[in-house]
C-alpha positions as CSV (number, residue, x, y, z in Angstrom):
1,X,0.0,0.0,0.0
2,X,1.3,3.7,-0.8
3,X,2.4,5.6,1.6
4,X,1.5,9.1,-0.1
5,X,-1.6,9.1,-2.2
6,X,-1.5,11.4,-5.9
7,X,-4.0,13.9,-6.0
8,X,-6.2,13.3,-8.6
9,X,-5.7,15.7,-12.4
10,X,-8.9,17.7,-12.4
11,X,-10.9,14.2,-12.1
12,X,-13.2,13.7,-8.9
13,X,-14.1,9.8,-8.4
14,X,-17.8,9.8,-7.0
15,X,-18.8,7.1,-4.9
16,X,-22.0,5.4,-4.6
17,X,-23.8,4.8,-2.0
18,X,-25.3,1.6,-0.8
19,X,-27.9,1.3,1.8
20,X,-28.3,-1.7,3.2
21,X,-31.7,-2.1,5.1
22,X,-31.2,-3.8,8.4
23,X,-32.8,-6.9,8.6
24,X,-35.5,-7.6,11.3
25,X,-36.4,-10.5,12.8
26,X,-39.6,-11.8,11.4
27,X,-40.6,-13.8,14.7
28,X,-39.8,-10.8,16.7
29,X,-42.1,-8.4,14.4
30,X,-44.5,-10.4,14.2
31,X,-45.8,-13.1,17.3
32,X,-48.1,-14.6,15.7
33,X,-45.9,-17.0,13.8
34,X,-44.6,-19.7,15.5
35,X,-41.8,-22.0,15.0
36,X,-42.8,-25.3,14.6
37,X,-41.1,-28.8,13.9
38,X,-44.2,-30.0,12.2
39,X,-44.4,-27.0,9.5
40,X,-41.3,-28.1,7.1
41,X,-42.7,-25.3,4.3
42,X,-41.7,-22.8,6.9
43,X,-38.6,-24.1,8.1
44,X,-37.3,-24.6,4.6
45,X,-37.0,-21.2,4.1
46,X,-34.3,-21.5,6.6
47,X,-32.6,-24.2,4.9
48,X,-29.8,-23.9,2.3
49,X,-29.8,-26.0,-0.8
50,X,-27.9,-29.0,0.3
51,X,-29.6,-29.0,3.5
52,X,-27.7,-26.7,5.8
53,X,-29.4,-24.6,8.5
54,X,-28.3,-21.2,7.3
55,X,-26.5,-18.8,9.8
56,X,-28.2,-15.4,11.2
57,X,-26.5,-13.0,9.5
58,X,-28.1,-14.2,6.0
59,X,-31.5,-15.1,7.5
60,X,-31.7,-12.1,9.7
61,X,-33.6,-14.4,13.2
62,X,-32.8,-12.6,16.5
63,X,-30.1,-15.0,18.4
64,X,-33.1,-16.3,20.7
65,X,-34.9,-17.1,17.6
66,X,-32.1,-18.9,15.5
67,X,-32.0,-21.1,18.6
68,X,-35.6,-22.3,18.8
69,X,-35.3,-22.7,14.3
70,X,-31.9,-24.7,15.3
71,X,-34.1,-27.0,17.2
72,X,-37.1,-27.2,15.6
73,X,-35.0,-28.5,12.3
74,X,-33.2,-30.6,14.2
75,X,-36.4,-32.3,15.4
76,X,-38.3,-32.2,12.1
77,X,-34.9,-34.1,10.4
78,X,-35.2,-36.9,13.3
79,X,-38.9,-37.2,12.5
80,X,-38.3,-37.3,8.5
81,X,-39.5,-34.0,7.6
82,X,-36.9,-32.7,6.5
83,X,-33.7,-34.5,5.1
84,X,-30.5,-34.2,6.3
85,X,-29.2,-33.9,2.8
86,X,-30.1,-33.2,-0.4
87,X,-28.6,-36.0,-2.8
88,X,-25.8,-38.9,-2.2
89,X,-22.8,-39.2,-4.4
């Protein structure tokens, strides 16, 4: 990395802007909804493509929340609700 940086020849770089909306946990917004072993459509959207509980910071659960969805996939894959994997080799 430089230690001096040039100053630029009459050209000014803009930047953009990106704002990110922060994510809110949708069982904290809204109580209604419950997590439930038994309601694999739901819990699915919580499951990666090979079967993977996704972490919080892509599904956007409180940590409270991502516990009680840890458990209540972990419940519906003993019971056969949800597979473990997708496909074998």
């Amino acid at each position: 990395m430089p230690r001096f940086t040039r100053p630029s020849k009459g050209k000014e770089i803009q930047k953009k802007r990106v704002y990110v909306r922060k994510r809110v946990c949708r069982f904290c917004q809204d109580p209604n909804i419950a997590i439930d072993y038994k309601d694999p459509k739901m819990l699915k959207h919580f499951i990666t493509e090979r079967g993977k509980i996704m972490p919080r910071r892509m599904t956007g659960t409180c940590a409270n929340h991502q516990r009680k969805l840890k458990e209540a996939i972990n419940m519906a894959r003993h019971i056969a609700f949800l597979p473990f994997t997708t496909l074998s080799r």
